[in-house]
C-alpha positions as CSV (number, residue, x, y, z in Angstrom):
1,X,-47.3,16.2,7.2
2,X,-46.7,19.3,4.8
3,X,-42.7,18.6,5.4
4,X,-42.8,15.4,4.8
5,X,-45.0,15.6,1.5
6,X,-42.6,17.9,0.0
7,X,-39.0,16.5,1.0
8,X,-40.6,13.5,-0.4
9,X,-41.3,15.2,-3.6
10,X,-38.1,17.0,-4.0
11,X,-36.2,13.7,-3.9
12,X,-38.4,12.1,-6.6
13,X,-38.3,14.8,-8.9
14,X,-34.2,15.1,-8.9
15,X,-34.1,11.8,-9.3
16,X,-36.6,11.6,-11.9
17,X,-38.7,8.7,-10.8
18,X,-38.0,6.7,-7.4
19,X,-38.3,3.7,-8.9
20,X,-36.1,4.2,-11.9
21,X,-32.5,2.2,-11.9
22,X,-31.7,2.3,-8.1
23,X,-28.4,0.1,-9.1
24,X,-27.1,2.8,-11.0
25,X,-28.1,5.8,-9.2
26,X,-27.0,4.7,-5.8
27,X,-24.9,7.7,-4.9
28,X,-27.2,9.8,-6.3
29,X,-30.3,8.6,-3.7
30,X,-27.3,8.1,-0.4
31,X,-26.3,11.8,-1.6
32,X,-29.9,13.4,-1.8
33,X,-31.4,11.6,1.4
34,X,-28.9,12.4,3.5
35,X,-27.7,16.3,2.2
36,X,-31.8,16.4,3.0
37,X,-31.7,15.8,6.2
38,X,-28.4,17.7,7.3
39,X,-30.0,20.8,4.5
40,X,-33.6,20.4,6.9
41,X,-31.4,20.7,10.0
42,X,-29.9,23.6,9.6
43,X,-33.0,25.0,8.0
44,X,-35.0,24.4,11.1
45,X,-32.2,26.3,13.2
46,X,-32.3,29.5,10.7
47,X,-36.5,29.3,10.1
48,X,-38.2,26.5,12.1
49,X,-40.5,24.8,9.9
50,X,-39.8,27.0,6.4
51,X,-36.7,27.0,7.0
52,X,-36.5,23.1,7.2
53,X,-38.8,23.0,4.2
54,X,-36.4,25.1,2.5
55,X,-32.9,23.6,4.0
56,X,-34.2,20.0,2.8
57,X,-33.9,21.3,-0.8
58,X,-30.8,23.2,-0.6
59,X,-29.3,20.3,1.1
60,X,-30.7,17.8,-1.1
61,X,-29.1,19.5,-4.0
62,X,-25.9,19.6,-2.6
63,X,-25.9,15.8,-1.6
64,X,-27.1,14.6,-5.1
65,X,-24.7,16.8,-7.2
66,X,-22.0,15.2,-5.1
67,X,-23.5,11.9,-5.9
68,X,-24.0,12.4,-8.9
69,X,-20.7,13.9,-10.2
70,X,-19.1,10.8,-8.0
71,X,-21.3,8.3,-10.1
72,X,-20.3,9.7,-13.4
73,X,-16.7,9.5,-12.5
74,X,-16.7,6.6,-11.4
75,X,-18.2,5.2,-14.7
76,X,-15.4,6.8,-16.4
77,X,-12.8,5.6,-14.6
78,X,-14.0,1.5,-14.4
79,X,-13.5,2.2,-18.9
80,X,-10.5,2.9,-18.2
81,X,-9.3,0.2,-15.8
82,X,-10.9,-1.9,-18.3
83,X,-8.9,-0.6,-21.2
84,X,-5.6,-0.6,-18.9
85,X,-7.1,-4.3,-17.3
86,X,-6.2,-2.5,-14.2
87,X,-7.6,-3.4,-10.7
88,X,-9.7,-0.8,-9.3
89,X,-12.2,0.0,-6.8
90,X,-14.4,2.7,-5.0
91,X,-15.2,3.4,-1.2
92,X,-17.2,6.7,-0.3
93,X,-15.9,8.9,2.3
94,X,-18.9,9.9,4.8
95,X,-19.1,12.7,7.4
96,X,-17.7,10.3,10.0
97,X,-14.4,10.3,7.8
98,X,-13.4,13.4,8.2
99,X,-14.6,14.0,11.8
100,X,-16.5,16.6,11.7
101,X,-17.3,18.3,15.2
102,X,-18.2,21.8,16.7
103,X,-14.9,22.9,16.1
104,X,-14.2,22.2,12.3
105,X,-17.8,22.3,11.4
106,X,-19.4,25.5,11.9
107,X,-22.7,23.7,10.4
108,X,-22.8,20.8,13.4
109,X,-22.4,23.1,15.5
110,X,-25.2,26.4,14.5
111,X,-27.2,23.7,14.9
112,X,-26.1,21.9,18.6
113,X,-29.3,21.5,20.3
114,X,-32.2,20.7,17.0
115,X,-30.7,17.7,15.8
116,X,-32.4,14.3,16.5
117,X,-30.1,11.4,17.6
118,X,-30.9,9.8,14.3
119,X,-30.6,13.2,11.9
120,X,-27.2,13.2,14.0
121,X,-26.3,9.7,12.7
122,X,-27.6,10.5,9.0
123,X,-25.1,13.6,8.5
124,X,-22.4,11.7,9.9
125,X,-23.3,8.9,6.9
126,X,-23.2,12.1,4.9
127,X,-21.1,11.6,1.3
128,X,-18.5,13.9,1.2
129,X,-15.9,12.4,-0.7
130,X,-14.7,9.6,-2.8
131,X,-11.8,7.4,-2.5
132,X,-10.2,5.4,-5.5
133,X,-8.0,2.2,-4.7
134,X,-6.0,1.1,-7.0
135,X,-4.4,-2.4,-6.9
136,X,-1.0,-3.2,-7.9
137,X,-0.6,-3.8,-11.7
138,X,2.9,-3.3,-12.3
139,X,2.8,0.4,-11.6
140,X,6.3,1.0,-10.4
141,X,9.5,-0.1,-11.3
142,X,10.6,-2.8,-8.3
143,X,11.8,-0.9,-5.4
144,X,11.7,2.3,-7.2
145,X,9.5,5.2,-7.7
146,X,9.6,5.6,-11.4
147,X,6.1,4.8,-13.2
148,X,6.4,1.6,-15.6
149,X,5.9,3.2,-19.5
150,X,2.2,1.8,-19.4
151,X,1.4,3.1,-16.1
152,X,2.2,6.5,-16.8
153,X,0.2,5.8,-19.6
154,X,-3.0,4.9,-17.5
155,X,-2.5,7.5,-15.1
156,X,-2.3,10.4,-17.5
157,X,-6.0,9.1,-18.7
158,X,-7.2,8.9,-14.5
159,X,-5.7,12.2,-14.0
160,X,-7.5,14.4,-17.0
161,X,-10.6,12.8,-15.7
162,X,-10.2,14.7,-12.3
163,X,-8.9,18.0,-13.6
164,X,-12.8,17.9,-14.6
165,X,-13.3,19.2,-11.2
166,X,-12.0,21.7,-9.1
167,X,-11.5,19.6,-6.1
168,X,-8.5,19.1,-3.4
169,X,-7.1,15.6,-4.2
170,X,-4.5,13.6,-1.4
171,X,-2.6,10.9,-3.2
172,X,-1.9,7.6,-1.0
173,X,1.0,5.2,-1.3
174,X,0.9,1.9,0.2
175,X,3.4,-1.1,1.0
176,X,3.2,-4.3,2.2
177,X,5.2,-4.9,5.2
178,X,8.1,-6.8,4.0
179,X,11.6,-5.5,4.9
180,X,12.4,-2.2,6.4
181,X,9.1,-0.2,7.8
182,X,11.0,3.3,7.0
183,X,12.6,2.3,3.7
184,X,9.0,1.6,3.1
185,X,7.4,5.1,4.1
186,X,10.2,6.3,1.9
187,X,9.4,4.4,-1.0
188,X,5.2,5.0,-0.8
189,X,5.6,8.4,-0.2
190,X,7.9,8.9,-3.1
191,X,5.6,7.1,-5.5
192,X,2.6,8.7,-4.0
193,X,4.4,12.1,-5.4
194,X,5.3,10.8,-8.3
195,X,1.6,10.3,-9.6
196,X,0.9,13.9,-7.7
197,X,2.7,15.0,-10.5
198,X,1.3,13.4,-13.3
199,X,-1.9,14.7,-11.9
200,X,-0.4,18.2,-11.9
201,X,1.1,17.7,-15.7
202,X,-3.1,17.0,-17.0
203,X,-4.7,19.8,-15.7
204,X,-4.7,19.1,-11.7
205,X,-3.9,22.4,-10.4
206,X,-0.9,21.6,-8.5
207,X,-1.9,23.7,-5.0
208,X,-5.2,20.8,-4.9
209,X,-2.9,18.0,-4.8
210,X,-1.4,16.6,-1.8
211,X,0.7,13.3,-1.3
212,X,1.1,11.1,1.9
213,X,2.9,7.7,2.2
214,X,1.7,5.1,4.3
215,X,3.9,2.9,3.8
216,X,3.2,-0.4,5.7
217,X,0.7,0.8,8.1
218,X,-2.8,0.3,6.8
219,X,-3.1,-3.0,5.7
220,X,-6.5,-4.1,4.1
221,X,-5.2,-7.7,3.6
222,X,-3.6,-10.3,5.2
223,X,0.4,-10.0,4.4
224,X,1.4,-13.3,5.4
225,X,0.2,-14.6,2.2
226,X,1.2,-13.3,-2.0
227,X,-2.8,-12.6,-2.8
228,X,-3.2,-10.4,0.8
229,X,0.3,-9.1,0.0
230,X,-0.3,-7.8,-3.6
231,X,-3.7,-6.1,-2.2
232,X,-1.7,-3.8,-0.1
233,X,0.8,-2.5,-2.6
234,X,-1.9,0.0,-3.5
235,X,-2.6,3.6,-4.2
236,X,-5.3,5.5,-3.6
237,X,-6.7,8.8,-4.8
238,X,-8.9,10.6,-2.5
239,X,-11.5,13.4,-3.5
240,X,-12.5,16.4,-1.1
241,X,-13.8,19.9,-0.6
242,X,-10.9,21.5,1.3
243,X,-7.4,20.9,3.2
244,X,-8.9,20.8,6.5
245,X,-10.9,17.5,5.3
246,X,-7.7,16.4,3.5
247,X,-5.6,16.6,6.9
248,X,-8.4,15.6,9.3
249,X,-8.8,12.3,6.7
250,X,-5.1,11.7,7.1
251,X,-5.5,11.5,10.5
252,X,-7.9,8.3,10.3
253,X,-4.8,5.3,10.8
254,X,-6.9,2.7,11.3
255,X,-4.7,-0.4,11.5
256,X,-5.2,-3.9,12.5
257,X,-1.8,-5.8,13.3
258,X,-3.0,-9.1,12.6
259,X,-2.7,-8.3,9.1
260,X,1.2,-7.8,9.8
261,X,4.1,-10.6,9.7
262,X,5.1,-11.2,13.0
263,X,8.8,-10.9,13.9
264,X,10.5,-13.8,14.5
265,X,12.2,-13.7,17.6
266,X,15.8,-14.8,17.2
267,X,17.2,-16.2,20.1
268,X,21.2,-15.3,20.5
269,X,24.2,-18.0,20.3
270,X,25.2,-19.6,24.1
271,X,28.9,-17.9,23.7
272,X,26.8,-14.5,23.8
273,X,24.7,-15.4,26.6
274,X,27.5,-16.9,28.8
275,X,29.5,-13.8,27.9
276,X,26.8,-11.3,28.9
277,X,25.2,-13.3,32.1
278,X,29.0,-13.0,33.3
279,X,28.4,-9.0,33.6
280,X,25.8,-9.7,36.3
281,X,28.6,-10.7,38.9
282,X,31.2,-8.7,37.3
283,X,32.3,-5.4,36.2
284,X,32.6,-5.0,32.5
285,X,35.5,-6.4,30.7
286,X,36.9,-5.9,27.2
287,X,35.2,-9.2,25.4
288,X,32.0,-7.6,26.8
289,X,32.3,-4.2,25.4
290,X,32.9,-5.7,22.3
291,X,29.8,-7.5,22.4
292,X,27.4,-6.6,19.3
293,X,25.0,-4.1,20.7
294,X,21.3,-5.0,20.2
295,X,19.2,-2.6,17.7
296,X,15.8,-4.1,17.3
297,X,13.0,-5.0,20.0
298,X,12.3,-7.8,18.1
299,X,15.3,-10.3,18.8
300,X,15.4,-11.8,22.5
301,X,18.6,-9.9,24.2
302,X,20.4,-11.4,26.9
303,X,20.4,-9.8,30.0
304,X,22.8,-6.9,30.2
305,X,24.5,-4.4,32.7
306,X,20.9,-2.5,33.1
307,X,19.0,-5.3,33.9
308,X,16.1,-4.9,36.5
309,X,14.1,-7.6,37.5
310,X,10.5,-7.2,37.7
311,X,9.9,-10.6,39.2
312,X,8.1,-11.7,35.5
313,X,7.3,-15.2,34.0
314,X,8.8,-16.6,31.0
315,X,7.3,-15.6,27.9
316,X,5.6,-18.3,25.9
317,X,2.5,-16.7,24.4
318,X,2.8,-14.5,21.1
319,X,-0.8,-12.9,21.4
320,X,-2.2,-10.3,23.2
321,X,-2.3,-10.5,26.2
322,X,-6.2,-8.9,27.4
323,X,-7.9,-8.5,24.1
324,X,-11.2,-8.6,25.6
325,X,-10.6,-4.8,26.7
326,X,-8.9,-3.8,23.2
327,X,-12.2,-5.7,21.2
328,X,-12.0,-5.9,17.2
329,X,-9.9,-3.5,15.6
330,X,-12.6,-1.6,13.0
331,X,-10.8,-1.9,9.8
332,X,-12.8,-3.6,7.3
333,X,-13.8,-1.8,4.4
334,X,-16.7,-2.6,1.5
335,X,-15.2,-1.5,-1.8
336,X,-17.6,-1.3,-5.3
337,X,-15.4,-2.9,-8.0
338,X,-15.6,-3.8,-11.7
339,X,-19.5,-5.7,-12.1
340,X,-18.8,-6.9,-8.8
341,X,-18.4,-6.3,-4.8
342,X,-15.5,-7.0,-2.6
343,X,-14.7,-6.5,0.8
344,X,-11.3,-6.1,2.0
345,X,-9.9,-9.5,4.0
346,X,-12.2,-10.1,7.5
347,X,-9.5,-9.6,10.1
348,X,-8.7,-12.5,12.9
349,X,-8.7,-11.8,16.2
350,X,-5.5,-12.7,16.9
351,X,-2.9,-9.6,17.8
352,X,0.5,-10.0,18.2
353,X,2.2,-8.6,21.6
354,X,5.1,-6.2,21.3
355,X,8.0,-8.6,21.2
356,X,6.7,-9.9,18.0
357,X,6.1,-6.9,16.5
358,X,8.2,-3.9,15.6
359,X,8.0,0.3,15.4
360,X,6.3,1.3,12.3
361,X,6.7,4.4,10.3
362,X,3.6,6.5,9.4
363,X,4.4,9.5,7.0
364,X,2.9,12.8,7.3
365,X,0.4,14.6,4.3
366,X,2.4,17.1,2.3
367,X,1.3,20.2,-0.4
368,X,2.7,19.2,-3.7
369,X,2.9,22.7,-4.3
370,X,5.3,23.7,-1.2
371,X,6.2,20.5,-0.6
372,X,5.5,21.4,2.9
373,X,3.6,19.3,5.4
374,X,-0.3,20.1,6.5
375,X,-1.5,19.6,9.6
376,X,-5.1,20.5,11.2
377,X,-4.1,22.3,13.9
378,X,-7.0,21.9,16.5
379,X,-7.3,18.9,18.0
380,X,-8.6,17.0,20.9
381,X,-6.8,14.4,23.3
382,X,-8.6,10.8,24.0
383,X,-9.7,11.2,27.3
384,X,-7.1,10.3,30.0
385,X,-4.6,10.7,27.0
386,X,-3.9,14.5,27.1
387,X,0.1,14.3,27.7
388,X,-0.3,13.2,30.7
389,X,1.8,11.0,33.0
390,X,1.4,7.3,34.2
391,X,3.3,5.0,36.5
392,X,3.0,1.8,37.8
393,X,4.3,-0.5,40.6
394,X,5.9,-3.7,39.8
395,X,8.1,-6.1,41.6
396,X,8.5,-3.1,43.9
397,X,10.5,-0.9,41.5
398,X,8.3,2.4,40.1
399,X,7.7,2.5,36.7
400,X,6.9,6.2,34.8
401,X,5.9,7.0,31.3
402,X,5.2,10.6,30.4
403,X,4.1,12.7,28.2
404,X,1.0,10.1,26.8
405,X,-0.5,12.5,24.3
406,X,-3.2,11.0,21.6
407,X,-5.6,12.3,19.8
408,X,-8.8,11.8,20.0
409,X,-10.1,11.1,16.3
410,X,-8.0,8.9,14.7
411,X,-5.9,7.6,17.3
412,X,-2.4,9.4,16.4
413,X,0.3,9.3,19.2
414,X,1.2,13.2,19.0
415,X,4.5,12.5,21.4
416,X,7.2,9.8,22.8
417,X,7.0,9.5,26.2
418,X,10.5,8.6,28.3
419,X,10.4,5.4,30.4
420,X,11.3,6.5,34.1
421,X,12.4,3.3,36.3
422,X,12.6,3.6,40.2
423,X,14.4,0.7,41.6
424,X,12.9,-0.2,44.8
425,X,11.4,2.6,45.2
426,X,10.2,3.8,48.9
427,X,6.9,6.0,48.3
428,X,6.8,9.9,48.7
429,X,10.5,9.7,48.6
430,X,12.3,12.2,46.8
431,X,14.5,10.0,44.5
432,X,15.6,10.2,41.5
433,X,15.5,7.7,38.5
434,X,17.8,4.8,37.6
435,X,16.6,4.6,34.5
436,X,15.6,7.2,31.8
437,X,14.3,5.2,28.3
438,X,13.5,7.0,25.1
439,X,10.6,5.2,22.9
440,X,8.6,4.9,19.7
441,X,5.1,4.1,20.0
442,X,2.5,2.4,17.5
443,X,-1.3,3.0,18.5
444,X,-4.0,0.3,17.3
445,X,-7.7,1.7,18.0
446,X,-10.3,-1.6,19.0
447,X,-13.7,-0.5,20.0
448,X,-13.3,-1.4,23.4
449,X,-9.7,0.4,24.1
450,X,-6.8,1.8,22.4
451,X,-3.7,-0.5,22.4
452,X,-0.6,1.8,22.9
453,X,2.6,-0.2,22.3
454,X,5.7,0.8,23.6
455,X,9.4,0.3,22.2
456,X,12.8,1.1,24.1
457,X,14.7,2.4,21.9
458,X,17.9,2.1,24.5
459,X,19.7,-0.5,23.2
460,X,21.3,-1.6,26.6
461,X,18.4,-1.8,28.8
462,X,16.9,-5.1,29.5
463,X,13.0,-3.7,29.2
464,X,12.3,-4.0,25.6
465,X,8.7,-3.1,25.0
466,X,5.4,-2.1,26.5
467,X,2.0,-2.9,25.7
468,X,-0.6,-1.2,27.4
469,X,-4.7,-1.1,26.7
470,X,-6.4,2.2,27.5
471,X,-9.6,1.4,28.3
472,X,-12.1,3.5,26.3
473,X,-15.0,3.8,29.0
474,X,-12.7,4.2,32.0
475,X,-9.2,5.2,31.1
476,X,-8.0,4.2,35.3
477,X,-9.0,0.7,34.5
478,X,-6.4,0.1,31.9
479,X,-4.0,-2.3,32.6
480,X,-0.4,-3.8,31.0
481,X,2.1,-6.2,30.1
482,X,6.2,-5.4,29.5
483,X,8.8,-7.7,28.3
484,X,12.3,-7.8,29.0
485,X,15.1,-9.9,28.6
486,X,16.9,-11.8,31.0
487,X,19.9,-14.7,30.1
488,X,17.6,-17.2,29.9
489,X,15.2,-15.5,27.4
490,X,12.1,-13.0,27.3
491,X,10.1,-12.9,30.5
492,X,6.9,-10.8,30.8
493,X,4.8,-9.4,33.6
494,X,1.4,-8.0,33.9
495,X,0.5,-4.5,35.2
496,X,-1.9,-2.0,35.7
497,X,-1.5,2.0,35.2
498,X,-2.2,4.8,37.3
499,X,-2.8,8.1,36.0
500,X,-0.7,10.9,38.1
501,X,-3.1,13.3,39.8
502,X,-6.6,11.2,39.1
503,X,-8.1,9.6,42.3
């Protein structure tokens, strides 16, 4: 009772009243509550009851001067966007964010063994962070990286408000997903260090800022139409304690590919067809090697001299194929705008597969300062998912893919496995591939399973693509579909994975 009296009183008096304008003081309150009860957590580890007494203070401090110092930016930024009429919002960046664990939070884990399941789920709510998104407004010259004359203008007044505080800041740049998905990495990630530099020239010391561009790959709007589009040519200006948080955050690529444009699949002329289906009788002749080589997944190939059949159906259907074990895909987001609320577009359920889709480019967080890229160097793999090797058996050819290496908190493919193809392949046999396929992967997290998509990129195979679900419960019962192309168009086939060495 005596703990309770006194946490009690310790959040009414810094906030000076609880029942004075909870509208206004909202981060102040989420801050305090919550720094309380990670602050009596670790001050029942150090004292028992004292010491939770006393960690409840401390750690309410901590949580409302973040709150608090978040709130009063934020008040100064929303005069400027209204000065500027730029479009802006706020997000906060909880615990949860930045993953914190036993191995990157010595706090979590000093106190592994005295935290409740729900004091557990309040420090992961914790604040730690704020995050600024910042609509396009004409901030960039088109297709360039050069900052319109009024832009620089409005981003000279944002930056002097954060050299304020002596904080580690991560720039973001964001595209839509029109055109090419590296031209666009290139292009965010420029721009992203171009306003890293502004910050720098108004006070930001330059070894707190750090640029990453995202290019494409985390949408928070529908692309296939101008309003959805125009959301996702953004930047955003993250705020955080150290660059261990900054490259865990970077880490997070949530991304939901319904919110892409799906490919159109071109279908090639008859002359190429007939030309190319006349290899599968045939050695090669000279019209043949002068046939145009095929360099994205996305058209439908004929059937070439590596073709393998894996005894598939023809492919009609443009979603995916089992997304009752992928589940939603966690990306909606509540923003705090101008006077108002919005909430980033409610994603459909509908995802393409990989033959409508294409590999995207993700860029890597870099030091403005060195230029140099950051990386958190301890990690853990997704269980299953620790570059390990799968195979399956289809249409009695072997199929291998190895190293599979993700991590755990974020979902980020850390490697490109090779495609190994057995062609009627007799078992415990000591043979040696056909087929050896380099790949690209994209990685979209649901809550039920991880959807790892797979792209050849050997442009004379007849396997184009992969798309497998990783179950997150039981990793054995994942199972997957390929596509490949045969004269006649794209064909598919179901399968399901085997990890090497698990019974």
């Amino acid at each position: 009772m005596l703990k309770r009296t006194i946490s009690l009183t310790v959040c009414c008096f810094l906030l000076g009243g609880c029942a004075t304008s909870l509208d206004q003081n909202m981060g102040k309150i989420g801050g305090t509550a919550l720094g309380a009860a990670g602050g009596a957590a670790l001050g029942n580890k150090m004292g028992g009851n004292k010491g939770a007494v006393l960690g409840g203070v401390l750690g309410g401090l901590l949580g409302y001067a973040i709150g608090d110092a978040i709130d009063k930016r934020r008040e100064e930024l929303k005069k400027i966007a209204e000065q500027e009429q730029m479009e802006i919002y706020f997000s906060d960046i909880k615990s949860s964010d930045v993953v914190y664990n036993e191995t990157n939070n010595p706090a979590l884990s000093s106190s592994k063994g005295t935290l409740t399941t729900k004091q557990q789920q309040e420090e992961e709510q914790k604040k730690v962070g704020d995050k600024v998104i910042i609509t396009e407004t004409n901030q960039f010259d088109k297709g360039s990286s050069d900052l319109t004359s009024k832009a620089k203008e409005s981003f000279t007044k944002i930056a002097k408000i954060y050299s304020q505080a002596n904080k580690k800041i991560l720039i973001i740049g964001h595209t839509d997903d029109s055109g090419s998905s590296s031209l666009n990495q290139k292009l965010s990630e420029e721009r992203a260090k171009t306003l890293g530099k502004v910050f720098a020239e108004n006070g930001v010391k330059q070894e707190n800022i750090y640029f990453l561009g995202a290019g494409e790959m985390q949408p928070i709007a529908d692309n296939n139409i101008a309003e959805g589009a125009s959301k996702n040519r953004r930047v955003e200006i993250i705020e955080l304690s150290n660059e261990q948080e900054i490259a865990l955050y970077s880490n997070l690529r949530k991304t939901n590919p319904s919110f892409f444009k799906p490919v159109e699949i071109k279908q090639k002329s008859k002359e190429k067809v007939d030309i190319v289906a006349s290899t599968l009788k045939n050695t090669p002749t000279e019209t043949t090697k002068k046939t145009e080589s095929i360099s994205e997944p996305r058209e439908t190939p004929s059937v070439n001299l590596k073709f393998v059949d894996f005894g598939g159906a023809k492919s009609n259907n443009k979603n995916l194929f089992s997304l009752d074990k992928l589940g939603e895909v966690a990306t909606k987001e509540s923003f705090i705008g101008i006077g108002t609320k919005a909430k980033a577009d409610t994603p459909s359920n509908l995802y393409g597969n990989c033959a409508t889709d294409k590999p995207r480019v993700y860029g890597e967080t870099k030091s403005l300062a060195s230029g140099e890229k950051i990386d958190h160097k301890t990690f853990e793999y997704k269980n299953g998912l620790n570059q390990s090797s799968w195979t399956t058996s289809i249409n009695k050819h072997l199929v291998g893919l190895a190293p599979v290496g993700v991590v755990r908190d974020g979902s980020k493919p850390v490697s490109s496995p090779k495609i190994y193809i057995y062609e009627n392949y007799i078992q415990n046999s000591n043979a040696k591939p056909n087929e050896t396929l380099s790949t690209t992967i994209n990685a979209y997290q649901g809550n039920k399973g991880l959807l790892y998509r797979v792209f050849i990129s050997d442009d004379d195979s007849s396997l184009k693509c992969m798309d497998i679900i990783f179950d997150e419960k039981n990793v054995n019962a994942s199972t997957g579909k390929m596509y490949y192309a045969t004269k006649n168009g794209m064909y598919e086939k179901e399968f399901t994975m085997q990890e090497v060495g698990r019974n």
